[in-house]
DOLUMLO-836863 format. One line per field, with one value per residue: x, y, z of N, C-alpha, C, CB in turn; chain. Coordinates in Angstrom, 3 decimals. Glycine has a CB too. Example, Ala and Ser with C-alpha at 12.3 -4.5 7.8 and 13.67 -1.06 7.14 Angstrom:
% residues 2
nx = (13.190, 12.850)
ny = (-5.690, -2.250)
nz = (7.800, 7.080)
cax = (12.300, 13.670)
cay = (-4.500, -1.060)
caz = (7.800, 7.140)
cx = (13.200, 12.900)
cy = (-3.300, 0.030)
cz = (7.800, 7.870)
cbx = (11.308, 14.084)
cby = (-4.473, -0.598)
cbz = (9.046, 5.725)
chain = (A, A)
***
This chain:
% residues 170
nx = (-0.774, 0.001, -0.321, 0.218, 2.918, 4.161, 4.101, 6.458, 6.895, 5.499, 4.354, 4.063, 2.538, 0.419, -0.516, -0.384, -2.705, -4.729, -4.860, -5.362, -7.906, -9.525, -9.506, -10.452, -13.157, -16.352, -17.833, -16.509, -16.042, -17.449, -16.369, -13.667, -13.798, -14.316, -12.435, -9.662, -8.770, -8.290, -5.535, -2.708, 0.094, 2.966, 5.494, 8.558, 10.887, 8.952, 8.129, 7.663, 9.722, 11.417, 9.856, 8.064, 5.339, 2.568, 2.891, 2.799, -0.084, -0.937, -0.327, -1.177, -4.188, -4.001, -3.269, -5.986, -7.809, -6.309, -6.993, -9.877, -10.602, -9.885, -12.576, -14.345, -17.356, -18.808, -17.692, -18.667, -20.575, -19.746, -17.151, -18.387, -19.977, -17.870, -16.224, -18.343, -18.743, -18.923, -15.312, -12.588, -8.977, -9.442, -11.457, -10.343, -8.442, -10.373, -12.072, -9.811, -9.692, -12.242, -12.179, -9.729, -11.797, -13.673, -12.143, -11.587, -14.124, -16.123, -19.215, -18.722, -20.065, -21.468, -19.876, -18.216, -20.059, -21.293, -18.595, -17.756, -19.987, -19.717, -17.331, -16.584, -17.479, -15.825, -13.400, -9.896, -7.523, -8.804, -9.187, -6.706, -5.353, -6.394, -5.911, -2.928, -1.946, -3.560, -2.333, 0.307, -0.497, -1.849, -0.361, 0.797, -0.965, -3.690, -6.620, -7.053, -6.261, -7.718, -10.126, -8.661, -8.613, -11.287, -12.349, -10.289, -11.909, -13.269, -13.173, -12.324, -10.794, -8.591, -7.434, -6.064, -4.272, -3.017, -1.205, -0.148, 2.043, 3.069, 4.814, 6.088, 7.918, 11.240)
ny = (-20.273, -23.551, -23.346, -20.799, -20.538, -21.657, -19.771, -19.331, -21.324, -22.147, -25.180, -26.494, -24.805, -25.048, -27.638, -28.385, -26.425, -27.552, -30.217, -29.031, -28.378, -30.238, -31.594, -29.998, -29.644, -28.160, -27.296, -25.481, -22.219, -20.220, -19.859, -19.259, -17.233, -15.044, -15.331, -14.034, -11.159, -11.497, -12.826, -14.803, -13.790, -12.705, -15.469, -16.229, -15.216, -14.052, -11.392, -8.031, -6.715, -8.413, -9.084, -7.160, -4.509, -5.182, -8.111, -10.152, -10.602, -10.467, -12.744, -14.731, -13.847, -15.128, -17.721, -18.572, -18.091, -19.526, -22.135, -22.180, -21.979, -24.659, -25.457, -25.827, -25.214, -25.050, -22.777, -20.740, -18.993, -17.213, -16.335, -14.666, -12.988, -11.631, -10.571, -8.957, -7.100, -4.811, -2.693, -4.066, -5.061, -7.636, -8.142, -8.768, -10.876, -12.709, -12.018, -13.178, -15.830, -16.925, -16.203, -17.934, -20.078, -19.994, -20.364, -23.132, -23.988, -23.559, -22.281, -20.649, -18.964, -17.043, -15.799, -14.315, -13.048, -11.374, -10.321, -8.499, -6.795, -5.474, -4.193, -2.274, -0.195, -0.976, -0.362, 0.428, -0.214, -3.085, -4.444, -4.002, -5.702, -8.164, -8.653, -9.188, -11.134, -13.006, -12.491, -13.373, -15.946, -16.632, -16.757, -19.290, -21.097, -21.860, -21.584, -20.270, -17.189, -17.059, -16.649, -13.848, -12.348, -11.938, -10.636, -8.488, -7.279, -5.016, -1.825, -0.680, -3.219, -3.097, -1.273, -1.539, -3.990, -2.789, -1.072, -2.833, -4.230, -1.803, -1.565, -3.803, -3.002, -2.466)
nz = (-35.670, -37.564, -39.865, -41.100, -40.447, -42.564, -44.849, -46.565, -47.723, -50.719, -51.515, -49.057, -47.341, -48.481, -48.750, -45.717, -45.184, -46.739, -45.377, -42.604, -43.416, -44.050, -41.486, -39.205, -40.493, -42.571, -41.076, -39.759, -40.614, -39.842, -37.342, -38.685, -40.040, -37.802, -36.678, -38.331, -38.020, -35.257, -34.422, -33.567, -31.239, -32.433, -33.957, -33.504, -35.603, -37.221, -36.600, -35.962, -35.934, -37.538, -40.123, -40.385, -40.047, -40.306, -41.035, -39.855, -39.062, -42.178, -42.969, -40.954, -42.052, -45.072, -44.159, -42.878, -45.216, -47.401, -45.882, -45.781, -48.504, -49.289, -48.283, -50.505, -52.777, -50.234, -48.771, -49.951, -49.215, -47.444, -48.478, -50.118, -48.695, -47.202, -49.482, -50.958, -48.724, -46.579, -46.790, -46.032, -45.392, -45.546, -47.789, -50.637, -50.086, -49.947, -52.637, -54.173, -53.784, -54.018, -57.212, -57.708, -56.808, -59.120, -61.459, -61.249, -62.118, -60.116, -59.111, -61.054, -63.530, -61.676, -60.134, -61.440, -63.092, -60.870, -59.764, -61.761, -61.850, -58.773, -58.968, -59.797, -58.014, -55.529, -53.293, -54.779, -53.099, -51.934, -54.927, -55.589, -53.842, -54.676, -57.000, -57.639, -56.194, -57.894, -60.627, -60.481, -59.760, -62.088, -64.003, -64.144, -64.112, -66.547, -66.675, -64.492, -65.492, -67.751, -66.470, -64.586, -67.034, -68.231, -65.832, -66.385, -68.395, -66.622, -66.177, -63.590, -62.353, -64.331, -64.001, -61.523, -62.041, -63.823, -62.104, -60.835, -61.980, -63.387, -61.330, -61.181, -62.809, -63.596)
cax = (-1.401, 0.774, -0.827, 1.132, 4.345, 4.776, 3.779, 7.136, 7.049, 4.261, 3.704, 3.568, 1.526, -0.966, -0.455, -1.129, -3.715, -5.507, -4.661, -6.698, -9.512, -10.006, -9.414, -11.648, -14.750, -16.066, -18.773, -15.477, -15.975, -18.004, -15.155, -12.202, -14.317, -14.286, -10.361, -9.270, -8.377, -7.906, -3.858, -1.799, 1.192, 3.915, 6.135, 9.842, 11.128, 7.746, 8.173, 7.771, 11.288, 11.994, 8.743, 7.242, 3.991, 1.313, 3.732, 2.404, -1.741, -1.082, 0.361, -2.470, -5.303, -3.238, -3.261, -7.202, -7.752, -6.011, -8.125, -10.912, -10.399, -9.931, -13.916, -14.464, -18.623, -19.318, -17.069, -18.837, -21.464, -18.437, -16.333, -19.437, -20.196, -16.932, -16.068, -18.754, -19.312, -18.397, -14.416, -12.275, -8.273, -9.514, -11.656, -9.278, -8.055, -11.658, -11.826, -8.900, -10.131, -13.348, -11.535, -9.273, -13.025, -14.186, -11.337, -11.786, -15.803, -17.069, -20.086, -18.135, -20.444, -22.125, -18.381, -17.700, -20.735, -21.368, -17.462, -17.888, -20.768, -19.106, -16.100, -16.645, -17.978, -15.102, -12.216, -8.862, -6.753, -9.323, -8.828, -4.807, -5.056, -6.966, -4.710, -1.684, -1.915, -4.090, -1.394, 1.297, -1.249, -2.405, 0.988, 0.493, -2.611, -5.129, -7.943, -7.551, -5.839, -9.129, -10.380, -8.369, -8.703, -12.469, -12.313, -9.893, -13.198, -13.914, -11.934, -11.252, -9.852, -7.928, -6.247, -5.137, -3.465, -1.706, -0.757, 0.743, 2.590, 3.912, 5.342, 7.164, 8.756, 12.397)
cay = (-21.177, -23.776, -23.275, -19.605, -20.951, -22.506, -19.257, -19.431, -22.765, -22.511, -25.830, -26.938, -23.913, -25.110, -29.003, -27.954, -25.821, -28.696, -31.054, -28.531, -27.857, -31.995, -32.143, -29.146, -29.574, -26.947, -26.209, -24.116, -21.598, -19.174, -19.549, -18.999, -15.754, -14.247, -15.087, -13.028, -10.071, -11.820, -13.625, -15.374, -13.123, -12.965, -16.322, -16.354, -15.440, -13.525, -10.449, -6.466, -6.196, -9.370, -9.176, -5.590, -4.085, -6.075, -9.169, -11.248, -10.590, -11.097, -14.095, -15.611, -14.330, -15.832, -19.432, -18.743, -17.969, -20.770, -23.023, -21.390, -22.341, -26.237, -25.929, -25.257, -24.694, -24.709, -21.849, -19.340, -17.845, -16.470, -15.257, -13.179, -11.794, -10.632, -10.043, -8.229, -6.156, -3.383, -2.633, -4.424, -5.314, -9.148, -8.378, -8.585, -12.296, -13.018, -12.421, -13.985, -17.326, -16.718, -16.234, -19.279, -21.218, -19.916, -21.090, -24.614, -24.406, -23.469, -21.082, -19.495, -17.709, -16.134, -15.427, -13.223, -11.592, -10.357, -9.848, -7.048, -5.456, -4.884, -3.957, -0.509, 0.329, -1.065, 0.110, 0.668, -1.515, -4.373, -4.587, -4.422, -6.733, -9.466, -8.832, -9.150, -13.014, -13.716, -12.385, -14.808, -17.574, -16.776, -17.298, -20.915, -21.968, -21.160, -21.520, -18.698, -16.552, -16.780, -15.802, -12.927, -12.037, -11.678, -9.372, -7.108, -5.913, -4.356, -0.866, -0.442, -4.206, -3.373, -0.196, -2.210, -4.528, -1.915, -0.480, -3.961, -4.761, -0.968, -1.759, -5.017, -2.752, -1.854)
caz = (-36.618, -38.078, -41.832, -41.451, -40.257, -43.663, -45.793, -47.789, -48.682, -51.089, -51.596, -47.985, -47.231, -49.346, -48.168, -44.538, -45.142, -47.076, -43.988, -41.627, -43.219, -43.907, -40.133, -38.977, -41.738, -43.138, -39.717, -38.917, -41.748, -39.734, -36.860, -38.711, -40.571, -36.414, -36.264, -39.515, -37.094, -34.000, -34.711, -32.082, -31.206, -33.660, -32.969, -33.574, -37.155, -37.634, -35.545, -36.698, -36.663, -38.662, -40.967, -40.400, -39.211, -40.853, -41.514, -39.342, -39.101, -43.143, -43.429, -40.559, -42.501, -45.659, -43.933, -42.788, -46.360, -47.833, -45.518, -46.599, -49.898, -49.291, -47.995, -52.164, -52.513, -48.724, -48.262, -51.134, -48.940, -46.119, -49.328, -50.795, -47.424, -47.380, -50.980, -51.324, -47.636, -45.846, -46.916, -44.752, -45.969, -45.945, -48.924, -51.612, -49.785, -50.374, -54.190, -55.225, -53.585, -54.992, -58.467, -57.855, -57.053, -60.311, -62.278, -61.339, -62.576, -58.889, -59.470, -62.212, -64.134, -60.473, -59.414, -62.596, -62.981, -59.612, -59.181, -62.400, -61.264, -57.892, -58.480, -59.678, -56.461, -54.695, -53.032, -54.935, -52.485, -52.377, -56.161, -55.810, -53.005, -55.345, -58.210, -57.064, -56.450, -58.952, -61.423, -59.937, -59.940, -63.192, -64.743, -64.442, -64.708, -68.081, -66.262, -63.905, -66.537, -68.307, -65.049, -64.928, -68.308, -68.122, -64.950, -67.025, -68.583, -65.670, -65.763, -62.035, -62.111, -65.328, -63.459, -60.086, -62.716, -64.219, -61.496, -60.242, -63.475, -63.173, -59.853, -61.253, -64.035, -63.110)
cx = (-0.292, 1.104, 0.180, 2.662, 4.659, 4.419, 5.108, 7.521, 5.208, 3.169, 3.418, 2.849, 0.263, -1.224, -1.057, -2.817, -5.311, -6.389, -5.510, -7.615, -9.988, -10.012, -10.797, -12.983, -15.159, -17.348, -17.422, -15.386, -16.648, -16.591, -14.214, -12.665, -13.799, -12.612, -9.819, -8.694, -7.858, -6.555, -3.549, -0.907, 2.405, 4.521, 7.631, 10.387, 10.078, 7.152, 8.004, 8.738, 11.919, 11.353, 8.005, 5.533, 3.285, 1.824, 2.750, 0.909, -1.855, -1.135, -1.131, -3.944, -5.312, -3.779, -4.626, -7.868, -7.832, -6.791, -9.567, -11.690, -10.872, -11.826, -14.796, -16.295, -19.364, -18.738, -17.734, -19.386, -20.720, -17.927, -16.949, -19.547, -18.773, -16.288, -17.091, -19.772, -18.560, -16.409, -13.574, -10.612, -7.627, -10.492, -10.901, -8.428, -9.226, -12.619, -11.100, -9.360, -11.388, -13.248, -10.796, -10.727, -13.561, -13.393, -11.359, -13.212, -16.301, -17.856, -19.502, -18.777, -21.485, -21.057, -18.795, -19.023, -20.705, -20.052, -17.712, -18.914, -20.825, -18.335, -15.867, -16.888, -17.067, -13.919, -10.785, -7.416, -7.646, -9.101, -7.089, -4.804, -5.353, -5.973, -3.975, -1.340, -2.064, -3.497, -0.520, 0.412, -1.183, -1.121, 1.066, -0.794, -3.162, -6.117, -8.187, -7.073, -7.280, -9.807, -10.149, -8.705, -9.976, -12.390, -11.991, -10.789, -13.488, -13.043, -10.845, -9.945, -8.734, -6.944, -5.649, -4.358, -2.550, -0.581, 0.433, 2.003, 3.492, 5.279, 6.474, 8.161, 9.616, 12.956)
cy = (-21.812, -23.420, -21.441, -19.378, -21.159, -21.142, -18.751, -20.094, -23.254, -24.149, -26.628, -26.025, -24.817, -26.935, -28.472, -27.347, -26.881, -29.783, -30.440, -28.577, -29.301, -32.003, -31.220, -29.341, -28.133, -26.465, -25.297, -22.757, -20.335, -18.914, -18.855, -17.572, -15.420, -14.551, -14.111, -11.544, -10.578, -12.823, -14.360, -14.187, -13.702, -13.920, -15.924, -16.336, -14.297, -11.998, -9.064, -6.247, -7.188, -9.171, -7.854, -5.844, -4.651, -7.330, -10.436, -11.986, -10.936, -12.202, -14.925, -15.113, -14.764, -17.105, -19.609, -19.029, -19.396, -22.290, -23.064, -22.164, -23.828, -26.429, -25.956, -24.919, -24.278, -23.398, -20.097, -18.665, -17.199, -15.668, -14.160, -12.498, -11.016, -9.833, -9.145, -7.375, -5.190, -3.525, -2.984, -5.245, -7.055, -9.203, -8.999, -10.113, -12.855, -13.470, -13.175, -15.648, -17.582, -16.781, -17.418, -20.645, -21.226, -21.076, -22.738, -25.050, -24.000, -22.329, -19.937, -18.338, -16.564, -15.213, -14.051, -12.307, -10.745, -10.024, -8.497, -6.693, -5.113, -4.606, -2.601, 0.323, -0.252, -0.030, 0.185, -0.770, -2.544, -4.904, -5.458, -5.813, -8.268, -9.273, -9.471, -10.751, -13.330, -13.729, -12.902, -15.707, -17.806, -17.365, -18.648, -21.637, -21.157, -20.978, -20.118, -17.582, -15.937, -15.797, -14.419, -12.024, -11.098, -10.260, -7.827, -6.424, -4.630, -3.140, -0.667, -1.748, -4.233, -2.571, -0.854, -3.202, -3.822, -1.425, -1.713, -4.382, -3.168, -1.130, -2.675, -4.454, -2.609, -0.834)
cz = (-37.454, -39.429, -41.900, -41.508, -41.905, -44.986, -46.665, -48.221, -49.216, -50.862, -50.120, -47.410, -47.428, -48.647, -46.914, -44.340, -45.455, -45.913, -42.874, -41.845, -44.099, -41.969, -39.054, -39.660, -41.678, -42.215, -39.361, -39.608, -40.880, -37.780, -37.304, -39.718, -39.139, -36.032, -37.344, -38.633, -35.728, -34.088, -33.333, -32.170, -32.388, -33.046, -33.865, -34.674, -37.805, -36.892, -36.481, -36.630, -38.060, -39.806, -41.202, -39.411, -38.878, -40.727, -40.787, -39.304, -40.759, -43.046, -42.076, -41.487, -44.226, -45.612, -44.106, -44.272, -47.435, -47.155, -46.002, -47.658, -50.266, -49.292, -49.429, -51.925, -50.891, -48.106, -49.209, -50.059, -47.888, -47.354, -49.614, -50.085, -47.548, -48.743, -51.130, -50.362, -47.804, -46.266, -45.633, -45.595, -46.601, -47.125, -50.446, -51.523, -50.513, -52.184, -54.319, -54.920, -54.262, -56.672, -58.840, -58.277, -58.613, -61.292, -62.244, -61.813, -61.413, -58.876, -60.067, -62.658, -62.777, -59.988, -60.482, -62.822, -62.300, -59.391, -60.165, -62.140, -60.301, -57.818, -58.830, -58.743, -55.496, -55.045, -54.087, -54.316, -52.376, -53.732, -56.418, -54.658, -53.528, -56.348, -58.013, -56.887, -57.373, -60.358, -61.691, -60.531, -60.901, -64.550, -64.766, -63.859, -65.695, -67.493, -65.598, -64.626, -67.144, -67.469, -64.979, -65.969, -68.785, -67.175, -65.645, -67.673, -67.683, -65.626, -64.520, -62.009, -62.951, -64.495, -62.028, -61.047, -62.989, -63.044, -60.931, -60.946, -63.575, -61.865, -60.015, -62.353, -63.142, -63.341)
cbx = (-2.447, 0.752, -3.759, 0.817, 4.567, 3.789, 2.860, 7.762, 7.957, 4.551, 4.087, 4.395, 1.679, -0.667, 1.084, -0.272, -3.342, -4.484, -3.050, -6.924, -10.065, -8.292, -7.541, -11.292, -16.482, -16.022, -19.541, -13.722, -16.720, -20.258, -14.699, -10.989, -16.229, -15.597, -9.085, -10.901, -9.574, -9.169, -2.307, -0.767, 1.609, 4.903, 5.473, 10.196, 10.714, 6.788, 9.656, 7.153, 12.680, 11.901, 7.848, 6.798, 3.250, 0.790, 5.544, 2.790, -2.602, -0.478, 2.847, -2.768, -6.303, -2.057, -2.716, -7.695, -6.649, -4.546, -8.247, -10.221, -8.898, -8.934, -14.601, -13.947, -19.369, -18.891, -15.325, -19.980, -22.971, -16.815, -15.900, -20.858, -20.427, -16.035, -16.164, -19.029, -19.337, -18.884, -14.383, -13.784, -7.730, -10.053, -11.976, -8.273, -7.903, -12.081, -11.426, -6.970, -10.319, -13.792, -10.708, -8.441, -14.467, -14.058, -10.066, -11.513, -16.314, -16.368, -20.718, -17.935, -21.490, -22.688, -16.500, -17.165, -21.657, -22.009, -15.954, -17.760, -21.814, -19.059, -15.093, -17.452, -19.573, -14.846, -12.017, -9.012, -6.118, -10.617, -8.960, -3.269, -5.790, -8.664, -3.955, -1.705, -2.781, -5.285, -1.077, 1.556, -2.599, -3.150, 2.287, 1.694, -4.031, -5.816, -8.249, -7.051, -4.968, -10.018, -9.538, -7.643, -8.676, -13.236, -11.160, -8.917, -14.629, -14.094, -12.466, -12.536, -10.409, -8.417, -7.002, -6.239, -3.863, -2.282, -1.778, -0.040, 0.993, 2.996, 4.223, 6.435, 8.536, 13.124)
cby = (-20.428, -24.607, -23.052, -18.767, -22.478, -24.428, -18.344, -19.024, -24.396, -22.232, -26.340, -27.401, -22.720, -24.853, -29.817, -26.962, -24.682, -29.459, -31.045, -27.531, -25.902, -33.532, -31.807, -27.902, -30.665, -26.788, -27.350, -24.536, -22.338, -19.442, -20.327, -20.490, -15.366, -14.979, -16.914, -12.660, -9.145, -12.471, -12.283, -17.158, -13.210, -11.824, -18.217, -17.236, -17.227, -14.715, -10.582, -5.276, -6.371, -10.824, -10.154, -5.049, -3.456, -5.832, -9.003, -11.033, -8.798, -10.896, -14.271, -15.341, -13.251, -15.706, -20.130, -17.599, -17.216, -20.734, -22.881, -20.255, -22.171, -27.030, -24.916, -26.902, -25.706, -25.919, -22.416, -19.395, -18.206, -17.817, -15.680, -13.181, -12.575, -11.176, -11.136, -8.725, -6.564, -3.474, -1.677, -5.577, -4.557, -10.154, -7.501, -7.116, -12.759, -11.833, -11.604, -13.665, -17.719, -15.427, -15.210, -19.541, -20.822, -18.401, -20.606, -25.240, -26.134, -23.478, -20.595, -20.051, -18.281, -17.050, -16.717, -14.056, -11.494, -10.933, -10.875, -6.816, -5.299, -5.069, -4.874, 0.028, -0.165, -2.397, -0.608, 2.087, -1.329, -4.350, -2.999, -2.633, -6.433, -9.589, -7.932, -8.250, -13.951, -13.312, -11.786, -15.198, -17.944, -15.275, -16.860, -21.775, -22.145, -22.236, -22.695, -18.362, -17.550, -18.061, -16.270, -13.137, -13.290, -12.954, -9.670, -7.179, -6.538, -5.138, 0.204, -0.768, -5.371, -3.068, 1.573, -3.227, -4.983, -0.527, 0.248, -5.175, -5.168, 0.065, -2.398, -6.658, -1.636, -2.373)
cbz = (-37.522, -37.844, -42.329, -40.677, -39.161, -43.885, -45.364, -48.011, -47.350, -52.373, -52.633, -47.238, -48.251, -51.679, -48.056, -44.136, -46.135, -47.800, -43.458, -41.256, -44.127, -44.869, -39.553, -39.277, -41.155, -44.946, -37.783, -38.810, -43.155, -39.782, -36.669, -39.470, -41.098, -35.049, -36.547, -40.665, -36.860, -33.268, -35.048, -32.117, -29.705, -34.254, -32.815, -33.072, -37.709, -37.380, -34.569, -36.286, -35.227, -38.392, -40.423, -42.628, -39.535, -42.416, -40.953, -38.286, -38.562, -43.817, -42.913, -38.701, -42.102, -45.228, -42.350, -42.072, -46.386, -47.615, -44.331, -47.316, -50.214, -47.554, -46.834, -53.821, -53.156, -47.694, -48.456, -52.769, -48.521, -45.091, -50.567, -51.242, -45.545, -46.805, -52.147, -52.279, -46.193, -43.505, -47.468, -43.766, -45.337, -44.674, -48.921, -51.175, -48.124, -49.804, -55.064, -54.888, -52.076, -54.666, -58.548, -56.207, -56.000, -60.768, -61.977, -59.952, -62.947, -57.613, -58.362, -63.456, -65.719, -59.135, -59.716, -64.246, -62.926, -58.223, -59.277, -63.744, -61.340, -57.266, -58.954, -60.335, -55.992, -54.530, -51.972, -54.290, -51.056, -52.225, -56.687, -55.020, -51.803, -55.873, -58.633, -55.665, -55.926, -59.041, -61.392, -58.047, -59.688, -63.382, -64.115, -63.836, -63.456, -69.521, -65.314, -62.420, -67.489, -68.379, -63.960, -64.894, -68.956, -67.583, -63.869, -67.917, -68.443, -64.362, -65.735, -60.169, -62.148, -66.813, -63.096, -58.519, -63.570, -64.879, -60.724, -60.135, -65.057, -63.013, -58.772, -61.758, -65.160, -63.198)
chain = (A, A, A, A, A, A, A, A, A, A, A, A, A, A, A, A, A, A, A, A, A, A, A, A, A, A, A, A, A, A, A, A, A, A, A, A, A, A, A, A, A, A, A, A, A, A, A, A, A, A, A, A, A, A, A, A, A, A, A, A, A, A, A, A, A, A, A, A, A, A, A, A, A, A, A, A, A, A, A, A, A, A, A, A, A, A, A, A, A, A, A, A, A, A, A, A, A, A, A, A, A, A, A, A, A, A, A, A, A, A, A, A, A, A, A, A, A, A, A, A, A, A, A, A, A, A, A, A, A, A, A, A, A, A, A, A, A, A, A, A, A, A, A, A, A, A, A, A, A, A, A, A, A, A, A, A, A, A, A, A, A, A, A, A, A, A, A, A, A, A)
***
């Protein structure tokens, strides 16, 4: 997938990603859910020796993700299913796009409720796995900050913060 090739040049990441999912429309949304596990082979640069284990199946369901995203309201009812199914290590992709949608006004106050009264009942790593961006992100932009901010009510989401923010101490 080209949109993965580009996952350390944020901003063409995010350009590409844009560029697909204008070119695909957003009937591909229940497709590119059934790819999220299924990758191309690692290509050249992107290998388990160069990148590691996971390195590669990240970074494609990353790009998927980031396509995702571009579909903005047409894409909620795929995130919720997954944001808020069966534990699976694409949850946690799932929020934070969901959290990004918020932050721009996109079924904000549905996002944030239902994100705190599920997240006590989630997983641990789904939590850290939504953080963890949304902490970056949140550093520049207010909007999702807020975003953030709010969540931190939520204990579990407060302790995968910490824990992230421990991690960056030295």
């Amino acid at each position: 997938m080209s949109v993965a090739l580009l996952v350390d040049d944020e901003p063409a990441f995010r350009a590409k990603a844009r560029e697909v999912a204008e070119r695909l429309g957003s009937s591909a949304i229940p497709k590119l859910r059934r790819r999220f596990h299924r990758s191309t082979a690692a290509p050249p640069g992107f290998t388990i020796r160069e990148r590691g284990l996971t390195a590669w199946t990240s970074y494609w369901q990353f790009a998927i993700f980031e396509i995702v995203y571009n579909f903005r309201e047409q894409a909620l009812p795929m995130l919720r299913k997954v944001a808020f199914g069966e534990y699976d290590w694409t949850q946690g992709n799932a929020i934070e796009v969901m959290c990004r949608l918020a932050a721009e006004g996109i079924d904000r106050d549905r996002t944030l409720a239902d994100l705190k009264k599920k997240m006590p009942g989630m997983r641990d790593e789904a939590l850290g796995y939504a953080a963890a961006p949304l902490l970056q992100l949140a550093k520049y932009d207010l909007r999702l900050a807020a975003v953030v901010d709010e969540l931190r009510q939520v204990d579990e989401f407060e302790n995968a913060v910490r824990d992230i923010i421990a991690m960056d101490q030295p």
